[in-house]
RODO-2510 file (C-alpha; in nm, 4 decimals, decimal comma):
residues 311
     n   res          X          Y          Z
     1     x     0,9661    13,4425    -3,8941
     2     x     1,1881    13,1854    -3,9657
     3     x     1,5259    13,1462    -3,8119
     4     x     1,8429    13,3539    -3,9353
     5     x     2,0612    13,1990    -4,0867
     6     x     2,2363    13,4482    -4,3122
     7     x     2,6172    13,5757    -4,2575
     8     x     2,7469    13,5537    -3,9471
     9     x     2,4334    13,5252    -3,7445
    10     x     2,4354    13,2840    -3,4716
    11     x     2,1921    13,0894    -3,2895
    12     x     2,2189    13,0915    -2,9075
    13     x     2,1516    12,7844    -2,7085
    14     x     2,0995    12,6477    -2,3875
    15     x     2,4399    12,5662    -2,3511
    16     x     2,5954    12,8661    -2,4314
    17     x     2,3960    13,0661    -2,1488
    18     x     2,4745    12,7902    -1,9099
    19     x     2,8483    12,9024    -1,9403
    20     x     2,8169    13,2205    -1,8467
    21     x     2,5706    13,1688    -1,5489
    22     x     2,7534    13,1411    -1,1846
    23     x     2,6516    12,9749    -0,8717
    24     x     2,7869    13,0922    -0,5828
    25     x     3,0607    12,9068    -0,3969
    26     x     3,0666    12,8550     0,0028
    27     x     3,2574    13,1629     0,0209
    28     x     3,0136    13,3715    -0,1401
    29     x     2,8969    13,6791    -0,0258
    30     x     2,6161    13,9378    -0,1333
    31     x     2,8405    14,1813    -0,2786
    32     x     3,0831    13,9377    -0,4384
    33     x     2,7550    13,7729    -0,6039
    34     x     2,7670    14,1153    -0,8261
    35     x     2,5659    14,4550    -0,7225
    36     x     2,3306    14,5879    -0,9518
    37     x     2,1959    14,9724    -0,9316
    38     x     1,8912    15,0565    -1,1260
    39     x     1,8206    15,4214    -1,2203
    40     x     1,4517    15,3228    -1,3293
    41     x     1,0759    15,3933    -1,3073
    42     x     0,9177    15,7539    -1,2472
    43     x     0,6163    15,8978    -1,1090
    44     x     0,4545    15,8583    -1,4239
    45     x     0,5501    15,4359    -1,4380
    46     x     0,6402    15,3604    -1,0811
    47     x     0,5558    14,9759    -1,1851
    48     x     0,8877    14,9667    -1,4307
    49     x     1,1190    14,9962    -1,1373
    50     x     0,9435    14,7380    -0,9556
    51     x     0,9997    14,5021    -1,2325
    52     x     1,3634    14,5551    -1,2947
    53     x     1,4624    14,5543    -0,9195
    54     x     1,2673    14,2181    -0,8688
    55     x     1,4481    14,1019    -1,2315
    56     x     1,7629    14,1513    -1,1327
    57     x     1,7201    13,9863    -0,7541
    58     x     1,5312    13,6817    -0,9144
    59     x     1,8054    13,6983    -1,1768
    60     x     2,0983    13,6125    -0,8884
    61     x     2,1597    13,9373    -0,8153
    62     x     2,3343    13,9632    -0,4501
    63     x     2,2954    14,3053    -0,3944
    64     x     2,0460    14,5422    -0,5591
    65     x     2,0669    14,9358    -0,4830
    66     x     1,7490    15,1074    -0,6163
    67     x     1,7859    15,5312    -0,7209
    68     x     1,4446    15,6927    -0,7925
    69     x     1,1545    15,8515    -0,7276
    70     x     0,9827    15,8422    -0,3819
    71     x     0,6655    15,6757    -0,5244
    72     x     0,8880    15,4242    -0,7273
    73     x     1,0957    15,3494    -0,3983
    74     x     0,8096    15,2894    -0,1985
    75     x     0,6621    15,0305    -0,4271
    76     x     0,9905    14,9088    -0,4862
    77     x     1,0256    14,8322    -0,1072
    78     x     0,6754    14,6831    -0,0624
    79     x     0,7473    14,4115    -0,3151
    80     x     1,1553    14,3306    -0,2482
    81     x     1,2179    14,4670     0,1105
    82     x     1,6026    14,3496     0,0441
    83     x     1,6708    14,6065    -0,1515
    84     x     1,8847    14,9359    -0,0910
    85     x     1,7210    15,2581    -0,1837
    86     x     1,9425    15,5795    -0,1650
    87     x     1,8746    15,9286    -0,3795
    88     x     1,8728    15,9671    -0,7182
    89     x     2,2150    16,1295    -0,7656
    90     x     2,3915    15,9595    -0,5020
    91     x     2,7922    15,9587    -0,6215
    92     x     2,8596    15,7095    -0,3396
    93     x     2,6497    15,4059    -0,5046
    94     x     2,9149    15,2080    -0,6519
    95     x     2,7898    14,8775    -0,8661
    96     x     2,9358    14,6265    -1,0969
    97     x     2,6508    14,7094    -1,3742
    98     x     2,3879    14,9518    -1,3720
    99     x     2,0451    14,9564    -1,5208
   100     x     1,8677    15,2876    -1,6509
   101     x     1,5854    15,4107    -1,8208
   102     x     1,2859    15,1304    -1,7520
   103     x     0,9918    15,3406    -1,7137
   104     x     1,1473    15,6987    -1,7546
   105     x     0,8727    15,9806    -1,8358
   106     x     1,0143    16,1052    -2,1905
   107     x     1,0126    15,7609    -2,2847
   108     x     0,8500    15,8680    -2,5954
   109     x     1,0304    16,1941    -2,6649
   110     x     1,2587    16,1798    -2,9915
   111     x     1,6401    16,1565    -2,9010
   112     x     1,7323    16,5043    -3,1128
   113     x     1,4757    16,6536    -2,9018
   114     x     1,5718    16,5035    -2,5605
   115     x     1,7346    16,8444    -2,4112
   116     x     1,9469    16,8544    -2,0928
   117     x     1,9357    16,5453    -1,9003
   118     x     1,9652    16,5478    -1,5304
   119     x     2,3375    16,5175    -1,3485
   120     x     2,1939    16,1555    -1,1951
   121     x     2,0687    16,0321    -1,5002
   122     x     2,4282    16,1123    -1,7100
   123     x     2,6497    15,9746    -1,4544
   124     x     2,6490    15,5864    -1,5050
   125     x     2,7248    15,6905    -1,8780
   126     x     2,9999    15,8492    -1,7741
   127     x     3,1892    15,5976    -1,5482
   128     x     3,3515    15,2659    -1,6029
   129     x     3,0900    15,0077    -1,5504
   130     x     2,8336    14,8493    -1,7716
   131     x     2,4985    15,0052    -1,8241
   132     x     2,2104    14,8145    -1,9257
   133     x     2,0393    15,1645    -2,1380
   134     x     1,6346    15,0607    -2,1567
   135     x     1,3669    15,2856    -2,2782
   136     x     1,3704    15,6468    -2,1887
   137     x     1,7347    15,6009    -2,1489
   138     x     1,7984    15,5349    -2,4960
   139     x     1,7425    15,9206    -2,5708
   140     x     2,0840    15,9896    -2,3508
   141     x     2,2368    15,8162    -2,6040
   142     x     2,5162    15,8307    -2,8022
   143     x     2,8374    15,8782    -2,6863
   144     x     2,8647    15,7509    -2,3799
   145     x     3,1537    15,6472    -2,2058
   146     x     3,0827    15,3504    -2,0267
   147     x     3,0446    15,0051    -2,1482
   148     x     2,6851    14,9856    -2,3152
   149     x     2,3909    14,7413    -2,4035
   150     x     2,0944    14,9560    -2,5451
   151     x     1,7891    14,7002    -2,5206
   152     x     1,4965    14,8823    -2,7887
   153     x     1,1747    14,7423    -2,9323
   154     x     1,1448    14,7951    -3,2895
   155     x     0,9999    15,1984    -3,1833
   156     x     1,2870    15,2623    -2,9739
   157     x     1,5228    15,1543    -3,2306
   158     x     1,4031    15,3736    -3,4724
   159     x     1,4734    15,6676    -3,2602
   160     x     1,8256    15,5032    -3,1759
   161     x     1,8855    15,5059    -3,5374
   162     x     1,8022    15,8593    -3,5969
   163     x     2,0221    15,9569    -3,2265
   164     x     2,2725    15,7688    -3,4352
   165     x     2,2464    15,9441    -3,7839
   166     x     2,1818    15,6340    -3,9787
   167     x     1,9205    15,6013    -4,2421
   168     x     1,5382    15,5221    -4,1407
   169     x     1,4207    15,2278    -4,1797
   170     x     1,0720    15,0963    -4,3037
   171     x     0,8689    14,8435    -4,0645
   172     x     0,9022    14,6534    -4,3904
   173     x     1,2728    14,5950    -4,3982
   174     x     1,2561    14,4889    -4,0464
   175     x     1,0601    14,2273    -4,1397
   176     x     1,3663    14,0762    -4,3936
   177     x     1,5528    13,8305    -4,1228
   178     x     1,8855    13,9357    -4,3199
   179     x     1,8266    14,3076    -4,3262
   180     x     1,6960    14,3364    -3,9697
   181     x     2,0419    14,1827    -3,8416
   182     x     2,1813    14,3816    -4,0794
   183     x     2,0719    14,6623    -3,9453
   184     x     2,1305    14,5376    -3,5756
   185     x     2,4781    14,5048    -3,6504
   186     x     2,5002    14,8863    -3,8343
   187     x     2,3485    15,0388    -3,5399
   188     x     2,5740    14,8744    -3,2957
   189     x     2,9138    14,9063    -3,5006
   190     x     2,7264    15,3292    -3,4847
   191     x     2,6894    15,2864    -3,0961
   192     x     3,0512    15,1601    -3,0183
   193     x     2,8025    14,9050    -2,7619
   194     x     2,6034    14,6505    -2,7664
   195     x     2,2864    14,6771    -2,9051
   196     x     1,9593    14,4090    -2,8098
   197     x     1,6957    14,4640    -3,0235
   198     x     1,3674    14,2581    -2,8915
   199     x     1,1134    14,0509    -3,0974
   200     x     1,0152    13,7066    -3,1792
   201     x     1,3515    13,6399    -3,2548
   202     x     1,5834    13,8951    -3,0073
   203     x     1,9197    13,9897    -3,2014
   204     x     2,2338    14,0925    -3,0178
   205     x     2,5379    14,2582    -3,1660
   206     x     2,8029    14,4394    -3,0584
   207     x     2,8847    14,5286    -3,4529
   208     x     3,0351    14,2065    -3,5191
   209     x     2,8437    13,8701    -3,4922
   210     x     2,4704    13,8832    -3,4407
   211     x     2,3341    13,6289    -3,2154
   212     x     1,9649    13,5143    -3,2127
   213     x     1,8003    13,4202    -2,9156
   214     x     1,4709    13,2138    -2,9924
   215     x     1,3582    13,0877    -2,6330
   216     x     1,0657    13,2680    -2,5576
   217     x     0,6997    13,2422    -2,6755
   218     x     0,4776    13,4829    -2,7437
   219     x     0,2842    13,5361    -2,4622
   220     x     0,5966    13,6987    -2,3022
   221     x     0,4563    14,0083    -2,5554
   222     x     0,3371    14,2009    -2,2549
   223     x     0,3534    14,5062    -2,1022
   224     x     0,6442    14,5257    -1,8253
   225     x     0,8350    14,2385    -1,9534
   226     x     1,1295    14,4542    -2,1081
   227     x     1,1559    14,5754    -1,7887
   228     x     1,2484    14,2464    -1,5913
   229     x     1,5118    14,1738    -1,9228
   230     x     1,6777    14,4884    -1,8495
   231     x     1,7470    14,3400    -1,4462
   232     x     1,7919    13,9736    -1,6175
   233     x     2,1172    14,1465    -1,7707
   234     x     2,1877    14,3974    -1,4981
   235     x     2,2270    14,0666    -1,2978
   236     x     2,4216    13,8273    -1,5505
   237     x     2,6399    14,1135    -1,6281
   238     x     2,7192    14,2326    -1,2442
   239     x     2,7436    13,8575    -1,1349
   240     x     3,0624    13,8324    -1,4290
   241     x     3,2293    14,1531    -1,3384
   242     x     3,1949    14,1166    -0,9709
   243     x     3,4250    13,7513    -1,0404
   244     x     3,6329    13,9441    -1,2582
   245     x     3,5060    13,8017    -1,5342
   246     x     3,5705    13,9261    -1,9225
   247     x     3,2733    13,7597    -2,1152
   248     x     3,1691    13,9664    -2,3650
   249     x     2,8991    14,2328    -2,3048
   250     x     2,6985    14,0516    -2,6110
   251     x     2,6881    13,7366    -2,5001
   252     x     2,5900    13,8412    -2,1778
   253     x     2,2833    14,0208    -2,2712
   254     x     2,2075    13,7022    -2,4930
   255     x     2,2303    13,4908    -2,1941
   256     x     2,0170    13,7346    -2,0243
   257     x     1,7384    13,7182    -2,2949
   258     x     1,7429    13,3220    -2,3498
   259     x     1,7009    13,3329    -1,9706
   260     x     1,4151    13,5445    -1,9723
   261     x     1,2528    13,3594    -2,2554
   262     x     1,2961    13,0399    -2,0925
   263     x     1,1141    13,2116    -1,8085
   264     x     0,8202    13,3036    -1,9925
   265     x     0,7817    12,9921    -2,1301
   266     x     0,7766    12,7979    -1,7585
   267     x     0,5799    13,0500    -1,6903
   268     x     0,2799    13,0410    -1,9538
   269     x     0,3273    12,6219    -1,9443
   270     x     0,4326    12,6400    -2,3019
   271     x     0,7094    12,3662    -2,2608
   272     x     0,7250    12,1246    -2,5097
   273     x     0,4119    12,1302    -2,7700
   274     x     0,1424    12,2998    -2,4949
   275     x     0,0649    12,6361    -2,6418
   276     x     0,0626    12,7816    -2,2863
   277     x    -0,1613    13,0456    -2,1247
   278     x    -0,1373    13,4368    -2,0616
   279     x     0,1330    13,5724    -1,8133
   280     x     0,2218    13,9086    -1,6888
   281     x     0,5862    14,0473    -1,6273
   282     x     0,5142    13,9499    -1,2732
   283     x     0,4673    13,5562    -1,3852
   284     x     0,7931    13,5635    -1,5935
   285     x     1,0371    13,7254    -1,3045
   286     x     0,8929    13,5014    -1,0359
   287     x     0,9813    13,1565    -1,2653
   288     x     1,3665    13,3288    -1,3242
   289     x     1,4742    13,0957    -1,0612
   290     x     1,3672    12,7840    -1,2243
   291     x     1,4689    12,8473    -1,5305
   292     x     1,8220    12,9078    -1,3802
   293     x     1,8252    12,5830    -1,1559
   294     x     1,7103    12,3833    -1,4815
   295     x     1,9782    12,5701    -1,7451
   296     x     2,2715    12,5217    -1,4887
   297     x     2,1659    12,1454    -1,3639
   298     x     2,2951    11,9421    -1,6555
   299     x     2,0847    11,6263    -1,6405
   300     x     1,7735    11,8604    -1,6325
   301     x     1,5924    11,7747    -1,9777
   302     x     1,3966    12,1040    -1,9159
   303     x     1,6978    12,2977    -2,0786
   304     x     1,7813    12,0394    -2,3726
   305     x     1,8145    12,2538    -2,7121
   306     x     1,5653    11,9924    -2,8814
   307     x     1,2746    12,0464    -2,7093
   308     x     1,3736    12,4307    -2,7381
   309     x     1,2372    12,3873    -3,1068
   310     x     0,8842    12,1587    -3,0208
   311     x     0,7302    12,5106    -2,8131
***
């Protein structure tokens, strides 16, 4: 697929995610780093909440709170001791973004068909702070109102469109580079959010600009690795808010998926020309810190925009 270049679609870079990335100064402390809650995983896929927990601590999270099933929780604290785990449906949990949905059982259940929802699954839609909507989750939607980003594969966007009322669309005119961000940008404008749709080329639009974030490879297409995106931008998005930042929720979850894809490609060795080698979700969370270190440090040629293009 080539790049998009039509209207206003916009290649992100290197430099624009370093921007919006923060290290933490010597008066730093876990909470002030940003606190990230993740309503994710069930007894059906346990593994999804171990993903976006250990996605969003990799990711710079300084505090992680972790609401779900006992199973989930257990594996959850076998792999990232650190983190808190209180009740699903705990009003006290208070977080500077939330993620949601990752692994949830009626993951494949259409959105019209969805039914009542559970009191601890509605309430970060309901409240005031940024929800990262993944998977499952995406049936809750729309009209919610908190701040949004609804992160689909091509499947789940389908079923966001119909949630939506908009018009089906055809694996075929997802394949157009104009009329998928087209589309991206319709479904978002619908939303009143942010909407990520992933792919070779991820597009993110909050019914404005669409930006394009190209840094992956292709290995990262791999079970689980949505999952650790969804944390990437629980953590980007929690670290900004928790500094009283104002950076767009977009641009955020761009960051957050040029991050990622830089991840996968340290971690399948597909830097420069190498073609790389096969990685699980595992692979890509555990290289999220060095493809932070090397995007922030300036003289690092690992995050130059040229050699983005030689992969």
């Amino acid at each position: 697929m080539p790049l998009l270049s039509a209207g206003s679609v916009r290649r992100w870079t290197a430099d624009d995610t370093r921007r919006l990335l923060r290290v933490p100064g010597t008066d730093a402390d876990k909470r002030t780093r940003g606190i990230v809650a993740l309503r994710t995983g069930s007894d059906a896929f346990p593994g999804a909440a171990v993903l976006g927990v250990e996605g969003a601590w990799r990711a710079g999270a300084g505090y992680v709170v972790y609401l779900g099933p006992r199973r989930a929780a257990d594996l959850v604290l076998a792999r990232r001791p650190e983190t808190v785990v209180v009740e699903p449906g705990d009003r006290a949990v208070r977080a500077h973004a939330w993620v949601i949905g990752s692994g949830a059982d009626d993951r494949a259940r259409p959105a019209h068909d969805a039914g009542p929802q559970p009191p601890d699954d509605l309430q970060p839609l309901h409240g005031v702070d940024p929800v990262v909507v993944d998977a499952g989750a995406l049936t809750l939607l729309p009209a919610p109102t908190a701040p949004v980003v609804a992160t689909p594969h091509e499947r789940e966007f389908a079923v966001l469109r119909t949630a939506l009322r908009l018009a089906d669309l055809g694996t075929d005119v997802l394949r157009d580079p104009s009329a998928r961000a087209a589309a991206v940008r319709e479904t978002a404008a619908a939303l009143g959010g942010v909407v990520l749709l992933k792919g070779a080329i991820t597009l993110v639009s909050d019914g404005d600009a669409v930006l394009a974030v190209d840094a992956g490879t292709p290995w990262l297409a791999a079970a689980g690795t949505g999952d650790v995106l969804a944390g990437v931008i629980g953590a980007l998005v929690a670290a900004d808010r928790a500094a009283d930042g104002q950076a767009p929720l977009a641009e955020l979850a761009a960051a957050g998926a040029w991050l990622h894809g830089r991840a996968g490609r340290i971690a399948a060795g597909a830097l420069g020309p190498a073609a790389g080698r096969p990685i699980t979700a595992l692979d890509v969370a555990e290289a999220l810190p060095a493809a932070f270190g090397t995007t922030i440090d300036d003289t690092g040629h690992v995050a130059r925009d040229d050699e983005e293009d030689d992969a």
